[in-house]
C-alpha positions in Angstrom: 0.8 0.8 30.7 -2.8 1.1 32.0 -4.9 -2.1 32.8 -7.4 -1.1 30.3 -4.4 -0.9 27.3 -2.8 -4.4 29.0 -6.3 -5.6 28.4 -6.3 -4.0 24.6 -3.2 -6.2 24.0 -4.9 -9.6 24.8 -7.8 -9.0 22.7 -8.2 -12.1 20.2 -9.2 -9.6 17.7 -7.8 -6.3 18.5 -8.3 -4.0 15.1 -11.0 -5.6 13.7 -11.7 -3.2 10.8 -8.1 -4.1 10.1 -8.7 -8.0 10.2 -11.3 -7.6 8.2 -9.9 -5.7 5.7 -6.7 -7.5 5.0 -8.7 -10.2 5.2 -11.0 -9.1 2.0 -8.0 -8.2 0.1 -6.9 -11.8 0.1 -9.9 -13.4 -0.7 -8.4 -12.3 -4.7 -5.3 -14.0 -3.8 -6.2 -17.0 -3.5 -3.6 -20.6 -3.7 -3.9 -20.8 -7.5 -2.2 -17.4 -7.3 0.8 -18.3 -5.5 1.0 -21.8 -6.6 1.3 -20.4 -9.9 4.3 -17.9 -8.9 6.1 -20.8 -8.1 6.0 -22.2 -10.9 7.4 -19.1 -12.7 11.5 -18.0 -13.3 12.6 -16.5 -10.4 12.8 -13.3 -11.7 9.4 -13.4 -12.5 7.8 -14.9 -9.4 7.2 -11.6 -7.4 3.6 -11.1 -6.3 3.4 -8.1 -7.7 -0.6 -7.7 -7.9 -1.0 -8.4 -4.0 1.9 -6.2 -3.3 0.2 -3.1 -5.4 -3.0 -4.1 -3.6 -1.5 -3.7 -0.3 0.0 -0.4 -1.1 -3.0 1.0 -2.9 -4.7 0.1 0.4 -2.2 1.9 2.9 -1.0 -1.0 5.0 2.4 -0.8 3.7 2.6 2.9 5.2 1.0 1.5 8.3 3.6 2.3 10.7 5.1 5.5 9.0 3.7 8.6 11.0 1.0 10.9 9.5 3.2 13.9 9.2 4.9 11.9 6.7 1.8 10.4 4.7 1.2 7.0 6.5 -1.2 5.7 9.1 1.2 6.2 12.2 -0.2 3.6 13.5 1.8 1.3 16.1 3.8 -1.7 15.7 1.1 -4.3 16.7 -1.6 -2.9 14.1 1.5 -3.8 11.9 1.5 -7.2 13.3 -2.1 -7.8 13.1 -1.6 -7.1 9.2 1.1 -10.0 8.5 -0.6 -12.4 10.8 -4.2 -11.7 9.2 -1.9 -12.0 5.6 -0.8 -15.5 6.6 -3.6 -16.7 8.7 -6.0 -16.3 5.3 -3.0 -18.5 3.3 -1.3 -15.8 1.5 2.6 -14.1 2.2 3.7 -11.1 3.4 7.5 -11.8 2.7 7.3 -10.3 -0.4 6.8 -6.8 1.2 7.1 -7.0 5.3 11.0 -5.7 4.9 9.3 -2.1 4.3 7.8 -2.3 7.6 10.6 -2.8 9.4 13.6 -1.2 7.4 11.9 2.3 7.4 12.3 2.3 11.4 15.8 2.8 11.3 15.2 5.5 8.4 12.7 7.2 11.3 14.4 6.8 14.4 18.0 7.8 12.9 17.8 9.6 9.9 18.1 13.1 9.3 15.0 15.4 8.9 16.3 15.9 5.4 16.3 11.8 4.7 13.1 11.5 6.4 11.0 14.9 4.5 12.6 12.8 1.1 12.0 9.5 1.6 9.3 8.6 3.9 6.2 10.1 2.4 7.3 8.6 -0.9 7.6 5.1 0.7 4.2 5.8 2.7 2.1 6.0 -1.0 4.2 3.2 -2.4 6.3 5.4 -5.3 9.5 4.4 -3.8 10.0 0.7 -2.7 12.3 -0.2 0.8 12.1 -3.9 0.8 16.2 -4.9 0.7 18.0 -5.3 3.7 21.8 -5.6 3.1 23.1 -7.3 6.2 24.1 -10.9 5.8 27.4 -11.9 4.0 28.1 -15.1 2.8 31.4 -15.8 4.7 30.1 -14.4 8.3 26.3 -15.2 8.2 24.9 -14.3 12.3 28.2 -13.2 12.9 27.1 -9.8 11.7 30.1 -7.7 13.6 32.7 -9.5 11.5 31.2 -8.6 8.1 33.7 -7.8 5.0 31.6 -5.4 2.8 33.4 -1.9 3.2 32.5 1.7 3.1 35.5 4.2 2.5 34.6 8.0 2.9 36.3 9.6 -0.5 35.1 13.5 -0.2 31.6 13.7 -0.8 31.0 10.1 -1.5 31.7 6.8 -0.1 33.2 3.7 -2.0 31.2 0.4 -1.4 33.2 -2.8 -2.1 31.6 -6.4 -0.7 28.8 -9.0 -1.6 25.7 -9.4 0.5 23.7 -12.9 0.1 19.9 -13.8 1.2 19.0 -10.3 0.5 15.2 -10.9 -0.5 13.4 -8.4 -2.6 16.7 -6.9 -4.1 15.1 -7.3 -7.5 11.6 -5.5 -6.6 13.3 -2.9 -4.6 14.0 0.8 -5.2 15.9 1.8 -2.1 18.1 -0.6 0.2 19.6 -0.4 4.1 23.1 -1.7 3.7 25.1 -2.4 7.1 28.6 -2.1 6.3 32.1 -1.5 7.7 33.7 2.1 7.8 36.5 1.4 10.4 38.5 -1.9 10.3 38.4 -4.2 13.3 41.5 -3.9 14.6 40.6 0.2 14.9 38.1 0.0 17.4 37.3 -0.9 21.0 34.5 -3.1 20.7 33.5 -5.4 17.8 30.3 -3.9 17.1 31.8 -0.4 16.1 32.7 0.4 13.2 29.7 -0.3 11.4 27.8 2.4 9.4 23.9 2.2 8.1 23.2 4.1 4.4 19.8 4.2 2.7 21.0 3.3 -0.8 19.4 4.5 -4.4 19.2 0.9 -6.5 17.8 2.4 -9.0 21.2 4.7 -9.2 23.4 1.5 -8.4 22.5 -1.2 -10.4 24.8 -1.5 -13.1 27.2 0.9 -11.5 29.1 -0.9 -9.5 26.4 -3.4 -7.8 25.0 -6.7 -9.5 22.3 -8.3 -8.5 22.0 -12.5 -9.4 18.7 -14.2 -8.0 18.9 -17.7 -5.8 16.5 -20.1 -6.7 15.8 -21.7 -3.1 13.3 -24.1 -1.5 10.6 -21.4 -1.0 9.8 -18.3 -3.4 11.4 -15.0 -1.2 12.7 -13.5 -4.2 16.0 -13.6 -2.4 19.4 -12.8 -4.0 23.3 -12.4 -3.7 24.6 -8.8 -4.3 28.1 -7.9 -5.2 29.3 -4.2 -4.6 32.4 -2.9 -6.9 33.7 0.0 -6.4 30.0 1.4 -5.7 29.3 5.5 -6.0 26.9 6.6 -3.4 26.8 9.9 -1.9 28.3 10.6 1.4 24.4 11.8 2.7 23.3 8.5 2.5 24.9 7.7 6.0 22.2 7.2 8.4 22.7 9.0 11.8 26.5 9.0 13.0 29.4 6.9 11.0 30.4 3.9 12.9 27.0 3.9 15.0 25.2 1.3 12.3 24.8 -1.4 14.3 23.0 -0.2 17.0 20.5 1.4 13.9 20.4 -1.8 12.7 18.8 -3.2 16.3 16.5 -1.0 16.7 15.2 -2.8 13.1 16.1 -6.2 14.1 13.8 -5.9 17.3 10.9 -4.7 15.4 11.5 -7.3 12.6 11.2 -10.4 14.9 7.8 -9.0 16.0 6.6 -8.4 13.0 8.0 -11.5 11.7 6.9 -13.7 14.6 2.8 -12.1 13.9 3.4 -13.9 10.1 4.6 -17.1 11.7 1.6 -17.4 14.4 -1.2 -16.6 11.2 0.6 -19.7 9.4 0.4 -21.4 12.5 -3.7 -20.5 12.3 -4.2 -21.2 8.7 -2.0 -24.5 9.4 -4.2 -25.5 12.7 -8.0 -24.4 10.7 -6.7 -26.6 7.6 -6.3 -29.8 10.0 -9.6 -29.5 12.1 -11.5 -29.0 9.0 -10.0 -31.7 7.0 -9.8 -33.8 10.7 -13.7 -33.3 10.8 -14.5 -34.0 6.9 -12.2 -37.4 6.3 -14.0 -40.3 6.8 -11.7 -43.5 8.0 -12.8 -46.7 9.2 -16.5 -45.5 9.8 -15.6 -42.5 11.4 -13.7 -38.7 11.3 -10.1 -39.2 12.0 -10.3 -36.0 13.6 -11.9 -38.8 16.4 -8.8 -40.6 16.7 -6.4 -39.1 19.6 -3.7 -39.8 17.6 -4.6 -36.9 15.2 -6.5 -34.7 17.4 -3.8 -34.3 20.2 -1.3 -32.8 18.5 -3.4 -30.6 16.6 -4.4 -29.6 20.2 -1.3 -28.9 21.9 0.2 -27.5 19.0 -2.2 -24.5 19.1 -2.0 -24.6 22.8 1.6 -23.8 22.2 0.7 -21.0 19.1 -1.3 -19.3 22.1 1.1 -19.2 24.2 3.7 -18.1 21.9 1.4 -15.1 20.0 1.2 -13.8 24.0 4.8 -13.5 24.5 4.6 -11.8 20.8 2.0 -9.2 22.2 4.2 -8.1 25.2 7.1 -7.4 22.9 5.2 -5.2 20.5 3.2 -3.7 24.0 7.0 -2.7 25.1 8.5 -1.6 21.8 5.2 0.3 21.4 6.4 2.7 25.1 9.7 2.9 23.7 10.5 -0.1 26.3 13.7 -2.4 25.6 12.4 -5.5 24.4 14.8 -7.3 22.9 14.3 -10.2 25.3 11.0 -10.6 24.5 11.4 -10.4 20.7 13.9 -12.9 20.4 12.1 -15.2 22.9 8.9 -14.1 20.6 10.7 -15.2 17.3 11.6 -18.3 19.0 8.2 -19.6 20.6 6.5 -18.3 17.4 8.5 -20.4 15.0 8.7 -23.3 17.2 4.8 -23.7 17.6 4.2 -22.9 14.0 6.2 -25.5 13.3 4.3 -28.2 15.5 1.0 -26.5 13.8 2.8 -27.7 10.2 3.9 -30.9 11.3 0.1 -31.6 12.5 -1.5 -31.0 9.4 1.3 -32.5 7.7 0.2 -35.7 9.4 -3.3 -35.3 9.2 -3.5 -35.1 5.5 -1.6 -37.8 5.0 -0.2 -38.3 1.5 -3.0 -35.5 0.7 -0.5 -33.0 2.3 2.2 -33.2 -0.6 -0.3 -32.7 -3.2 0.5 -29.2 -4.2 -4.1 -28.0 -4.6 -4.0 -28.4 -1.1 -1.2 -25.5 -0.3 -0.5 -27.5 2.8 2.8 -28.3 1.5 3.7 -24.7 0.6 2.8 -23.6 4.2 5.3 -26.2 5.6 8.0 -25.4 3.6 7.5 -21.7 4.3 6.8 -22.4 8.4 10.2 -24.0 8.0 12.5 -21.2 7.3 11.2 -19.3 10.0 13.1 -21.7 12.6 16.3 -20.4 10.7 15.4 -16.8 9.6 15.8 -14.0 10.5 17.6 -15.5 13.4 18.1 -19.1 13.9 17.0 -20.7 17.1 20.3 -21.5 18.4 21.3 -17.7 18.4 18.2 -17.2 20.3 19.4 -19.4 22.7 22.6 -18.0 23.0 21.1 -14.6 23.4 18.4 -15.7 26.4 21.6 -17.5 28.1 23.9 -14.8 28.2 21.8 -11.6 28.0 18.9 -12.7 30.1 20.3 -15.6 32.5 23.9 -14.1 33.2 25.6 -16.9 31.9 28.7 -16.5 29.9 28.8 -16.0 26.1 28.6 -19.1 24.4 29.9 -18.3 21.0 
């Protein structure tokens, strides 16, 4: 990396034409909009308007190469995307899966998978936003997953149920991790395991149900159960048995991206609290005056700086086809972490305010909140940086 691109990468506002963009195309989304999707049936609380606008825009193909109809852009113009997305109040969760899911699809599918289904992604005619990883019985124990794929001639058979998979409902096409050699067949526990791009559209009703969970914040996230599932043996993606490692490469560029979402929260959370710190009037005087409001407004964006840097060198190293699955994780963690401190400040600072839904401060908490659990939880994290970084041995 040169000094001038290391410089690139701490610009405050690399891509501005992006920022500014993004940043229009949320000014028609505004908190009505998504206070009023929660207030909907799940089924019916997809942002389906912001979503089409993104697409119609071509940030949704940012990342996909121009050869196959997207920007080919890299993954910290992706970044900058979700965090302007969040920073301006509004969600990317609803689409951010296509972003990441696809890079499996480009790194380790076939020509023949990549010609079909990329360029159709790219202009928004097919949608990738389900990820099929998590079971209910196994949860971040991903090598011990149940769901099974058995080769029968041309076709494999899918039996299992997948939970937390968001978007299932609003998805055309999802990547399904699931196990193609028992455990007791192979060497280490993390073979076995076999990626496949999956038709919904095909599958839903034959042989996979999809049942929505109404949870604390609006994901659009669901429970799938696979019985006795179709689906044509040129689904695999890359080499049977190989899945997992796909399913990295994914998982690496999913915390970054993810992490970017968490730091624009952790903006929109820190600008909400100056401004209201500066405009209420307490005892003669802006509470934004009192130390016991301003400081941790202050060192919890002193900690959202420091966390969006560690963020930068991840995508800077995934970007030269560097490992950087340190650096994600440790990304994912700092991210969420001072996000959190971000929504615990404004929290405070609006007082009883805060839990009044008109001031979306509320929603922004309860969606900061997840991210210290999902995609990975901070304790995995941990667990990751102790053994994989510090040489210590595996704690779980």
């Amino acid at each position: 990396m040169t000094d001038q691109t290391a410089m690139m990468d701490l610009d405050e506002n690399d891509y501005p034409e992006i920022r500014d963009a993004v940043a229009k195309i949320c000014e028609g989304f505004p908190g009505q909009y998504w206070r009023d999707l929660e207030d909907q049936s799940v089924e019916g609380s997809y942002p389906t308007d912001f979503v089409q606008a993104l697409t119609e825009s071509g940030y949704l193909g940012a990342l996909i190469p121009e050869e196959y109809g997207g920007a080919g852009l890299p993954i910290r113009a992706g970044a900058v995307i979700l965090e302007t997305i969040h920073a301006n109040g509004c969600s990317a969760a609803a689409c951010h899966a296509q972003m990441y899911t696809m890079g499996t699809v480009l790194r380790h599918g076939s020509p023949e998978q990549k010609k079909k289904f990329l360029p159709k992604i790219a202009t928004g005619e097919l949608r990738l936003q389900a990820f099929g990883v998590t079971e209910p019985t196994t949860g971040s124990d991903t090598t011990q997953l149940k769901t099974r794929a058995d080769r029968d001639g041309d076709e494999y058979v899918i039996n299992g149920q997948k939970v937390w998979t968001s978007r299932a409902l609003h998805s055309d096409l999802m990547l399904l991790l699931a196990r193609t050699t028992p455990p007791d067949q192979v060497k280490r526990r993390s073979d076995g395991l076999s990626t496949f791009l999956v038709d919904m559209r095909a599958a839903r009703g034959n042989g996979m149900d999809i049942n929505p969970i109404d949870a604390m914040i609006n994901h659009n996230t669901t429970e799938i159960f696979f019985d006795n599932l179709r689906i044509p043996a040129d689904s695999l993606i890359g080499e049977e048995g190989k899945g997992f490692r796909y399913i990295l490469d994914g998982m690496n560029a999913e915390r970054i991206l993810v992490s970017a979402e968490v730091v624009g929260d952790g903006y929109y959370m820190t600008q909400r609290a100056v401004d209201y710190a500066n405009e209420r009037v307490v005892f003669g005087h802006p509470i934004g005056k009192n130390q016991g409001v301003q400081f941790p407004i202050a060192k919890a964006y002193a900690d959202l700086k420091a966390a969006d840097l560690m963020n930068r060198k991840a995508a800077a190293l995934f970007d030269a086809g560097m490992d950087c699955g340190a650096e994600a994780n440790m990304a994912k963690h700092l991210c969420s972490e001072a996000a959190w401190l971000c929504a615990e400040a404004a929290m405070t600072t609006f007082g009883g305010f805060a839990f009044a839904r008109e001031y979306d401060v509320e929603r922004k908490w309860r969606e900061i909140r997840l991210y210290r659990t999902a995609p990975v939880s901070t304790n995995m994290i941990l667990g990751y940086v102790g053994q994989h970084v510090l040489g210590m041995p595996r704690s779980y």
